[in-house]
Short mmCIF file of the C-alpha atoms (twelve columns), coordinates in Angstrom:
data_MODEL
# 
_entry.id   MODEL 
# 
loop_
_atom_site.group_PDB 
_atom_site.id 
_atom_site.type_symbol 
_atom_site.label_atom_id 
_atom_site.label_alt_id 
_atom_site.label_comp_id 
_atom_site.label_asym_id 
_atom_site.label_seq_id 
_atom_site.Cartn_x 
_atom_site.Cartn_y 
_atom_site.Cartn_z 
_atom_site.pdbx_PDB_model_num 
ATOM 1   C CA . UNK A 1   96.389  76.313  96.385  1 
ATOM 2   C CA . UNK A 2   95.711  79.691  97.930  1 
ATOM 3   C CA . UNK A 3   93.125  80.437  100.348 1 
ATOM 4   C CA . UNK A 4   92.103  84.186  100.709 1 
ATOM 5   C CA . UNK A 5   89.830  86.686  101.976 1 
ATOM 6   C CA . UNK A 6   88.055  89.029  100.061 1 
ATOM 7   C CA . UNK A 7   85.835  91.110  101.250 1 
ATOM 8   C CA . UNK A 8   85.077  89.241  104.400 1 
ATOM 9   C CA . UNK A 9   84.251  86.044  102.355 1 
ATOM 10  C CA . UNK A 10  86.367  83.030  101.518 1 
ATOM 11  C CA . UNK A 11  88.268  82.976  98.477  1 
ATOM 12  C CA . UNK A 12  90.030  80.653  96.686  1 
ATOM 13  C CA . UNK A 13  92.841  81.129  94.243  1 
ATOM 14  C CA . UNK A 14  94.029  79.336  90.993  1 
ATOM 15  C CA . UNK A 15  97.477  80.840  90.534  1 
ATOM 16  C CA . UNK A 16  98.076  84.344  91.691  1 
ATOM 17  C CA . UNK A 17  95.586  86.233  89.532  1 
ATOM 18  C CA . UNK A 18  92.005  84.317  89.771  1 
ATOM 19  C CA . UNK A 19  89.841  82.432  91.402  1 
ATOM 20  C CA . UNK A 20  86.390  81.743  93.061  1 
ATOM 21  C CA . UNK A 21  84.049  82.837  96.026  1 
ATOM 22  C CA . UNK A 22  83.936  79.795  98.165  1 
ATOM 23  C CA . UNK A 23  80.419  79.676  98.645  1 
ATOM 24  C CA . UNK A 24  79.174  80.599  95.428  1 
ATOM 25  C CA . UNK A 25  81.272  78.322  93.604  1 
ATOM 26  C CA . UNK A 26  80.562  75.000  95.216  1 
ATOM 27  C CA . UNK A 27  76.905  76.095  95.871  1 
ATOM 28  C CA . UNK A 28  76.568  76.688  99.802  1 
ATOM 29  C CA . UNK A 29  78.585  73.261  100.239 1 
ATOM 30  C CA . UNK A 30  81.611  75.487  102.002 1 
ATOM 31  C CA . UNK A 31  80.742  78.879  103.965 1 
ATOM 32  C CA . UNK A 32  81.748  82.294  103.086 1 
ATOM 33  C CA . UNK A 33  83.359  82.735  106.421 1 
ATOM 34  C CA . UNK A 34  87.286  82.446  105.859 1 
ATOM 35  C CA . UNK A 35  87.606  81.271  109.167 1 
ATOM 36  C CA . UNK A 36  85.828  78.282  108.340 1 
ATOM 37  C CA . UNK A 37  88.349  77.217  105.599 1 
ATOM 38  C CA . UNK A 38  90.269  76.072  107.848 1 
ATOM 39  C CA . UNK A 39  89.242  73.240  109.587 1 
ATOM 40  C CA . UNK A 40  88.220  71.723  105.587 1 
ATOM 41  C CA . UNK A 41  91.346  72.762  104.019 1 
ATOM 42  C CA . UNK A 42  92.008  69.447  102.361 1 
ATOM 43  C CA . UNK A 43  88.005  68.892  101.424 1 
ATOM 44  C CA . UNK A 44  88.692  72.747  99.718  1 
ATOM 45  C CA . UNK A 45  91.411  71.574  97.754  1 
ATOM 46  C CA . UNK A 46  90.203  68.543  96.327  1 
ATOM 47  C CA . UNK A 47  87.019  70.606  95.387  1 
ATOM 48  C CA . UNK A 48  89.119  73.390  93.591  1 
ATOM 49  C CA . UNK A 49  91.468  70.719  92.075  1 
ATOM 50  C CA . UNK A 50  87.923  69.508  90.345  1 
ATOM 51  C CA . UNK A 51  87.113  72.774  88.602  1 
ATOM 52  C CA . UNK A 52  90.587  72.720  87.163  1 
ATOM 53  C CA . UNK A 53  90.353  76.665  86.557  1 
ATOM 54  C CA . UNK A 54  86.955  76.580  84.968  1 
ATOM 55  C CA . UNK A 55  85.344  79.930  85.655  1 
ATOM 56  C CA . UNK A 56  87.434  81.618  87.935  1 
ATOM 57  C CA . UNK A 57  87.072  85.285  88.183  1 
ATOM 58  C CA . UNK A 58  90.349  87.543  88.374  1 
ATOM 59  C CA . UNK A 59  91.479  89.007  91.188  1 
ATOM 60  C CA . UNK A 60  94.060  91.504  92.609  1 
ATOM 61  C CA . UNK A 61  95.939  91.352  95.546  1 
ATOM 62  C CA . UNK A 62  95.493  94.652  96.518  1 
ATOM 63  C CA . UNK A 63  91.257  93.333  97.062  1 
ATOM 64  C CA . UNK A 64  92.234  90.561  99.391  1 
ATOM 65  C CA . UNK A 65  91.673  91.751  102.975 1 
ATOM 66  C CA . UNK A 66  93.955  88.673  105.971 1 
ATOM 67  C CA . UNK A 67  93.198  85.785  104.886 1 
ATOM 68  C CA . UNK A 68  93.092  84.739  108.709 1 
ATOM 69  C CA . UNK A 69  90.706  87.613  110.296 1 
ATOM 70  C CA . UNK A 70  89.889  86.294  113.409 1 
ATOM 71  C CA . UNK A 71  92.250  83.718  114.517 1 
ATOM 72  C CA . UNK A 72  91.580  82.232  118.113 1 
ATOM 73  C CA . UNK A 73  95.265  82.490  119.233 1 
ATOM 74  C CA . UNK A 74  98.941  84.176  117.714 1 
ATOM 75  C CA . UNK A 75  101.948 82.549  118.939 1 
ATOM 76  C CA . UNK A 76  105.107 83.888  118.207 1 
ATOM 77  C CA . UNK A 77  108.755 81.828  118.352 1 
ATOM 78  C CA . UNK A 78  111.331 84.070  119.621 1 
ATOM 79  C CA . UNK A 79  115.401 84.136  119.118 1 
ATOM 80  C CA . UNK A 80  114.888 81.264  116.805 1 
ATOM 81  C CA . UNK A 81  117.697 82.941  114.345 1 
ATOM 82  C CA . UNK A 82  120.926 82.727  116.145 1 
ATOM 83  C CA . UNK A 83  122.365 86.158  114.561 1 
ATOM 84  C CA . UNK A 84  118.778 87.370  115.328 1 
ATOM 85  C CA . UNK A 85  119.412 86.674  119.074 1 
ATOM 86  C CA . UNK A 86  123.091 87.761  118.857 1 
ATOM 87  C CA . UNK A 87  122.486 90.932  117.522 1 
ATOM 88  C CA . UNK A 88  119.887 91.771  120.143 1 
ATOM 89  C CA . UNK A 89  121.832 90.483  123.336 1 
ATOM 90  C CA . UNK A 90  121.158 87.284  123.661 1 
ATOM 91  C CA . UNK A 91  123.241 83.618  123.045 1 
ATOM 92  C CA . UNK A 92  121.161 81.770  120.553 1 
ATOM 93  C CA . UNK A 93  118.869 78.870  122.286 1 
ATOM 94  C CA . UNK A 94  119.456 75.456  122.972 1 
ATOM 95  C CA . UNK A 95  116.139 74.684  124.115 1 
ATOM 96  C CA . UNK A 96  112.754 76.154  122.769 1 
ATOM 97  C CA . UNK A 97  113.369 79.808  122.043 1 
ATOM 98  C CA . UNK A 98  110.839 82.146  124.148 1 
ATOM 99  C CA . UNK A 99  107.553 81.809  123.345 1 
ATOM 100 C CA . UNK A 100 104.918 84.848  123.750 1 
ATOM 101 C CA . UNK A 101 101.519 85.917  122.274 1 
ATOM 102 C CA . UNK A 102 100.309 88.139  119.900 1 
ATOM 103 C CA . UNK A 103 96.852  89.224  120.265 1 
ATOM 104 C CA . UNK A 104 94.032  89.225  117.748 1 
ATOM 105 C CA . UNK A 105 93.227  92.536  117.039 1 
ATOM 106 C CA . UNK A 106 96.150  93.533  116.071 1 
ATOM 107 C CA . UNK A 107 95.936  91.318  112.768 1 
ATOM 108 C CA . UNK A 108 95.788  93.388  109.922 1 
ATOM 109 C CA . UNK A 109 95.594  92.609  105.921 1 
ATOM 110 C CA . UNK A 110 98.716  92.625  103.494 1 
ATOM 111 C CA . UNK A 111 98.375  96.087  102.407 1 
ATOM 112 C CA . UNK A 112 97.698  99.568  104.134 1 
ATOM 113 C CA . UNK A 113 98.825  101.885 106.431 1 
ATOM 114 C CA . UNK A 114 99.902  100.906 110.127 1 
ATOM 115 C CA . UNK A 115 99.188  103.937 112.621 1 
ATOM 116 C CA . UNK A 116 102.506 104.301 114.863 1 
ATOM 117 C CA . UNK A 117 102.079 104.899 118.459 1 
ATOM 118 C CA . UNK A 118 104.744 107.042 119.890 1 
ATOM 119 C CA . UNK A 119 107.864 104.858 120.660 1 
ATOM 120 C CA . UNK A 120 110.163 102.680 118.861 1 
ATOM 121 C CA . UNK A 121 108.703 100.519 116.493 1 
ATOM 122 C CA . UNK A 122 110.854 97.768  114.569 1 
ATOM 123 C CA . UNK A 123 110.363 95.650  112.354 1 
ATOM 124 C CA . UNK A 124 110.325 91.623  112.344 1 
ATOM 125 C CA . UNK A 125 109.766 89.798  108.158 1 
ATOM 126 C CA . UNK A 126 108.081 86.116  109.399 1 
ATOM 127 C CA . UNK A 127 106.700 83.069  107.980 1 
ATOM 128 C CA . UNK A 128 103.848 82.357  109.785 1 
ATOM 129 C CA . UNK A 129 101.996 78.981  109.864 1 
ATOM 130 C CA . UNK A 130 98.058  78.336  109.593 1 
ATOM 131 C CA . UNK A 131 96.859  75.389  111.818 1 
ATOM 132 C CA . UNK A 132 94.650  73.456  110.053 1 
ATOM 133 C CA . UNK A 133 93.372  70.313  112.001 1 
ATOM 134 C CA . UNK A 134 93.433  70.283  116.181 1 
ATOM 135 C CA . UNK A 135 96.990  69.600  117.328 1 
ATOM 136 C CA . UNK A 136 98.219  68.103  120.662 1 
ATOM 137 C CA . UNK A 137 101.309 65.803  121.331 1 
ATOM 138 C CA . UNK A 138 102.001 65.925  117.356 1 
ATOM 139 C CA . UNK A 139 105.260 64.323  116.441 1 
ATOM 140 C CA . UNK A 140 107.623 66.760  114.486 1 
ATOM 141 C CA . UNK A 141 107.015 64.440  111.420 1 
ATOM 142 C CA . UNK A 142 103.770 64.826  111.458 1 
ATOM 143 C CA . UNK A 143 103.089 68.771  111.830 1 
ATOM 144 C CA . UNK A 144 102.851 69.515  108.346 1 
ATOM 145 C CA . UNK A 145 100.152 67.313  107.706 1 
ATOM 146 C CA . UNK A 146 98.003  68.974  110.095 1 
ATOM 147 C CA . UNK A 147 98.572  72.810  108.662 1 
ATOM 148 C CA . UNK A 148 96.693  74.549  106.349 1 
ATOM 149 C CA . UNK A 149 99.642  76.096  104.903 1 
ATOM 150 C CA . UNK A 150 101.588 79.220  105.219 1 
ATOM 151 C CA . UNK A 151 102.086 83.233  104.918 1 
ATOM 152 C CA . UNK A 152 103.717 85.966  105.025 1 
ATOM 153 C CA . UNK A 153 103.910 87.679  108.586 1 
ATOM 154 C CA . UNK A 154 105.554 90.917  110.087 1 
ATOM 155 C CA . UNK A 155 105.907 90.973  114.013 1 
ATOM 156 C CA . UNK A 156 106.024 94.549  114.303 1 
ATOM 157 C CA . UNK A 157 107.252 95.070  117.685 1 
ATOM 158 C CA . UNK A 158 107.099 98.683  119.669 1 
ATOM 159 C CA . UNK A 159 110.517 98.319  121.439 1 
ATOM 160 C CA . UNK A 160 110.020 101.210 124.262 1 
ATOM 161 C CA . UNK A 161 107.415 99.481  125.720 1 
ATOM 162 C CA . UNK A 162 108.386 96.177  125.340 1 
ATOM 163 C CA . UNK A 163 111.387 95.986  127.409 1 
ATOM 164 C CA . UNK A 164 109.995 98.963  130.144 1 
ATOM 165 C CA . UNK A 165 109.424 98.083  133.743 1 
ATOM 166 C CA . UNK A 166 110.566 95.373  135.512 1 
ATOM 167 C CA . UNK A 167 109.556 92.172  133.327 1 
ATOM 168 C CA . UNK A 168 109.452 92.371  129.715 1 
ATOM 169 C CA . UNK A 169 106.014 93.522  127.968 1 
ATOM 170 C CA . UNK A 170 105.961 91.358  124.534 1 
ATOM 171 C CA . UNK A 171 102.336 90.676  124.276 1 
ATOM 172 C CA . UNK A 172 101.251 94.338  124.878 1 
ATOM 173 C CA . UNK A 173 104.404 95.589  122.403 1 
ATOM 174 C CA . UNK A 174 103.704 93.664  119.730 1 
ATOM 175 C CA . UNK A 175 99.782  93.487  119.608 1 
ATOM 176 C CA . UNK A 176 99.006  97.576  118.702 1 
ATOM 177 C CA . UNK A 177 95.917  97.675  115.868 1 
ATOM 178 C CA . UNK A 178 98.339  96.968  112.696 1 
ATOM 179 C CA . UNK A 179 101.005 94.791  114.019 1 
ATOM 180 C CA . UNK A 180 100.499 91.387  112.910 1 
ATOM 181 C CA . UNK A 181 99.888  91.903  109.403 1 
ATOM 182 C CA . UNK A 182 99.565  88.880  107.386 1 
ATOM 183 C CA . UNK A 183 98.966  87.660  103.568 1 
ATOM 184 C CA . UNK A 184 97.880  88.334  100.613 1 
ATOM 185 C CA . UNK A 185 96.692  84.652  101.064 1 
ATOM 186 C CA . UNK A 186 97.444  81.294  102.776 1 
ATOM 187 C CA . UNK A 187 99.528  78.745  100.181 1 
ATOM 188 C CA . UNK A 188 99.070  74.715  100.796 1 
ATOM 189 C CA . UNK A 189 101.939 73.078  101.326 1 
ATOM 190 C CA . UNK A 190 101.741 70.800  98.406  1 
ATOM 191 C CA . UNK A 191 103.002 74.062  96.163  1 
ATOM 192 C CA . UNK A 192 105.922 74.665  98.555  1 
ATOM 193 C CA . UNK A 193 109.258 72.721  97.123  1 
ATOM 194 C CA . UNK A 194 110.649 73.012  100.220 1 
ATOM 195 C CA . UNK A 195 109.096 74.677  103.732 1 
ATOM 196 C CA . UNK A 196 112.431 74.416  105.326 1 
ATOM 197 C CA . UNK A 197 114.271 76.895  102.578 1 
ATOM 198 C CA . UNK A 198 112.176 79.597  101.909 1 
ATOM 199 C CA . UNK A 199 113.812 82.690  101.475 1 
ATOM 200 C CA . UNK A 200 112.064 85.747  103.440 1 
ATOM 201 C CA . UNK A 201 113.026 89.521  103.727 1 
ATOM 202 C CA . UNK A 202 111.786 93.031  104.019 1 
ATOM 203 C CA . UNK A 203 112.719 96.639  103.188 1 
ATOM 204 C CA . UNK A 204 112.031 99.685  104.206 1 
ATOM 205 C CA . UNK A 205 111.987 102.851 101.732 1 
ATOM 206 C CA . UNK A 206 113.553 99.940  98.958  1 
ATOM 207 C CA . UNK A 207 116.657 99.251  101.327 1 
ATOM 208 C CA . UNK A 208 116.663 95.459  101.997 1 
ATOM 209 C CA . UNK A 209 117.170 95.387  106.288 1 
ATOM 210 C CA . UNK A 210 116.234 92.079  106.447 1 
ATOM 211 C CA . UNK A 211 117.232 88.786  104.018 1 
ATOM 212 C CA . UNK A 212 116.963 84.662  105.088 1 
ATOM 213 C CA . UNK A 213 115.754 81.244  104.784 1 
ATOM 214 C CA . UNK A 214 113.999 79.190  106.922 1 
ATOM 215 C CA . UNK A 215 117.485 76.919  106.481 1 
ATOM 216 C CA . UNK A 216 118.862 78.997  109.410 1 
ATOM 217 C CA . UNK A 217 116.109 78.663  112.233 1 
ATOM 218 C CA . UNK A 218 117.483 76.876  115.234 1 
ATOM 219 C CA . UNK A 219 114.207 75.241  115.466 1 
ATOM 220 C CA . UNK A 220 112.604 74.167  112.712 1 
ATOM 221 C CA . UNK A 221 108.893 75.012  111.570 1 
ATOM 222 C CA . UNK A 222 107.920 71.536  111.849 1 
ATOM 223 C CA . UNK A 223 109.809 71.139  115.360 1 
ATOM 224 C CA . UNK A 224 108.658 74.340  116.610 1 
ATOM 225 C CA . UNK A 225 105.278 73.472  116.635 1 
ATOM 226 C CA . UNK A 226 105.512 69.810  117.756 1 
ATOM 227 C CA . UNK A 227 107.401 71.408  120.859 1 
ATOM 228 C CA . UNK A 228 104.444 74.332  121.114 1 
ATOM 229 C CA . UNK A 229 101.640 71.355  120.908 1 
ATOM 230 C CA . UNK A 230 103.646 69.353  123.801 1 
ATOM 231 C CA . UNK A 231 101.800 71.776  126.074 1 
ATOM 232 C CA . UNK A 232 99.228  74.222  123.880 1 
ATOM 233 C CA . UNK A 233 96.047  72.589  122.352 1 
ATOM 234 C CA . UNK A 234 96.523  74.381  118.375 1 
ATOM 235 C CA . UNK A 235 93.323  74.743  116.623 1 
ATOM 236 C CA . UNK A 236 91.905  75.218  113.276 1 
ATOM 237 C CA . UNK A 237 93.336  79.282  112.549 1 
ATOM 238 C CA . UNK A 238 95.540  79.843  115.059 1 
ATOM 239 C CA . UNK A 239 98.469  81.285  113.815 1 
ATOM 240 C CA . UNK A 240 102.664 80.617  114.340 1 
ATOM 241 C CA . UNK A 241 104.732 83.257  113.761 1 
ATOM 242 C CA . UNK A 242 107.940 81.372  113.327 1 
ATOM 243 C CA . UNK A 243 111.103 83.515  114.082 1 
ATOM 244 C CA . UNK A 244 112.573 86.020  112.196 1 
ATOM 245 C CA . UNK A 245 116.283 86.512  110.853 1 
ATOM 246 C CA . UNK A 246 119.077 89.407  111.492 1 
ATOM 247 C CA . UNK A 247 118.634 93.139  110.592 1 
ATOM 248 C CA . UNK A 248 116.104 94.421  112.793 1 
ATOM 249 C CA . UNK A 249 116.474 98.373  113.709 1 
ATOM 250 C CA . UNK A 250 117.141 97.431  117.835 1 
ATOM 251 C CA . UNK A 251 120.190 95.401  116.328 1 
ATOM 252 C CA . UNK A 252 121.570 98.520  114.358 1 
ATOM 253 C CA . UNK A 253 124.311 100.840 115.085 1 
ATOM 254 C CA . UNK A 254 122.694 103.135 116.086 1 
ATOM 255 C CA . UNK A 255 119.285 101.453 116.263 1 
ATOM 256 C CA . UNK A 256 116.544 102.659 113.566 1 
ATOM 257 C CA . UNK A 257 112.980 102.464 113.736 1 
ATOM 258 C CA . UNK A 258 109.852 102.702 111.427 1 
ATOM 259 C CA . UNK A 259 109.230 106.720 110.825 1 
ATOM 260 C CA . UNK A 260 105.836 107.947 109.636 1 
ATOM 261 C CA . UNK A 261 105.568 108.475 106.171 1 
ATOM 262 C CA . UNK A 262 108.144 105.056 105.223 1 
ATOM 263 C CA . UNK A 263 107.360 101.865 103.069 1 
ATOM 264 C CA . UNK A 264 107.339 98.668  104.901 1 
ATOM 265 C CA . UNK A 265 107.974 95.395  102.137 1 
ATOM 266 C CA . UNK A 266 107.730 92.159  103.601 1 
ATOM 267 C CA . UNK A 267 108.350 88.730  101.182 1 
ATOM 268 C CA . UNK A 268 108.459 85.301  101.325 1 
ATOM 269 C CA . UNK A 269 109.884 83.659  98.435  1 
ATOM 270 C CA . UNK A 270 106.860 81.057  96.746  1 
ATOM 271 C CA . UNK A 271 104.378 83.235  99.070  1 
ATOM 272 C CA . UNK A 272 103.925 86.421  98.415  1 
ATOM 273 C CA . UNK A 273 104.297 89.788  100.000 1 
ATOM 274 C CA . UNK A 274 103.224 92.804  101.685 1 
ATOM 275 C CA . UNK A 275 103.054 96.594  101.575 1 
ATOM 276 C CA . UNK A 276 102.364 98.952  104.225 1 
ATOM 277 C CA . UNK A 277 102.896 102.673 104.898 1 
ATOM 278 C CA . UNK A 278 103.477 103.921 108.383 1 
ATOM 279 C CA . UNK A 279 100.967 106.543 109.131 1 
# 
């Protein structure tokens, strides 16, 4: 199933092209709030499962605004591609890859224009996991029962600030109005064949910079977040950003960056994908 957001209400999706308002279609049982899908994913899909289609309105994906608007915390898996970390001057991790946050504001929807700041800004093609029911201590086997399901993420990063001064600035870098875009909606698990081979990429002006599978992360989706709940409480919306592969600009020769006026494509094979313009 897909769980979206149009309009600022909850929407849910039967196949890629239709589907209902939350709250109108079960009557005021569910709120139109998509942040309170969440926490009743699995109630929500049995419920849609029981209309079986029946008078679902079409939609586009170009209407859906994030599906997650307002999540409570972004946390974002770092180096977890070894080329990733080899191309940008690092030895790939033996323990958990750094960790850092992303904050709120900058989440954005799956289509539209990012505004640069002035700097470097690089791109970063993501799956990104939905928490669905609270999470602390959760064995790796049992993550994936307690997500929603998954998305399509870019962790645009501005690289000039990032690594000025005398520590590293990744939460400021990577949290401009824009940078965590995410969608067009949030797929359940159950229509996944396999979370730990999905194929994800990006392009910019149609030239592929960045192709994968979640086959190569060093930690896996399911044993990233086990490892991120051994300390962190995870609650209903928070989002993972889960590592991304080789070909970002700061790994070029020379390096590249985003440029006003270029296409940003971001995919995630079963998922979906994203458009932006820089602006």
């Amino acid at each position: 199933m897909r769980f979206a957001n149009r309009g600022g209400r909850a929407f849910v999706l039967h196949g890629d092209t239709a589907g209902w308002d939350l709250e109108r279609a079960s009557g005021g049982h569910f709120s139109s709030d998509p942040m309170e899908m969440w926490a009743r994913h699995r109630e929500i899909r049995s419920f849609v499962a029981g209309l079986d289609g029946g008078g679902a309105e079409p939609v586009e994906a170009l209407a859906l605004d994030a599906p997650v608007p307002v999540p409570g915390a972004i946390i974002a898996i770092g180096l977890n591609y070894a080329e990733h970390a080899r191309e940008t001057g690092f030895e790939p991790p033996t323990e958990l890859p750094p960790v850092f946050a992303k904050f709120p504001s900058s989440v954005t929807g799956a289509q539209g224009e990012v505004r640069l700041p002035e700097g470097t800004v690089d791109w970063e093609v993501e799956v990104v996991a939905v928490v669905g029911t609270p999470m602390h201590h959760v064995a790796e086997s049992e993550v994936f029962d307690h997500l929603a399901g998954l998305t399509v993420g870019q962790d645009l990063s501005e690289r000039t600030r990032q690594f000025a001064g005398p520590a590293p600035q990744f939460g400021l870098a990577k949290s401009y109005p824009g940078f965590a875009p995410i969608g067009p909606w949030v797929v359940s698990l159950d229509e996944l064949a396999d979370p730990d081979d999905l194929r994800l990429g990006c392009s910019v002006d149609g030239e592929v910079v960045q192709s994968g599978t979640t086959a190569g992360l060093i930690f896996s989706i399911s044993r990233s977040i086990s490892e991120l709940s051994s300390v962190l409480v995870l609650r209903p919306g928070d989002l993972i950003f889960t590592g991304t592969p080789d070909g970002v600009g700061m790994g070029m020769s020379p390096p590249r960056f985003l440029q006003r006026g270029q296409v940003l494509r971001t995919w995630v094979e079963g998922i979906g994908s994203m458009t932006h313009t820089m602006v």
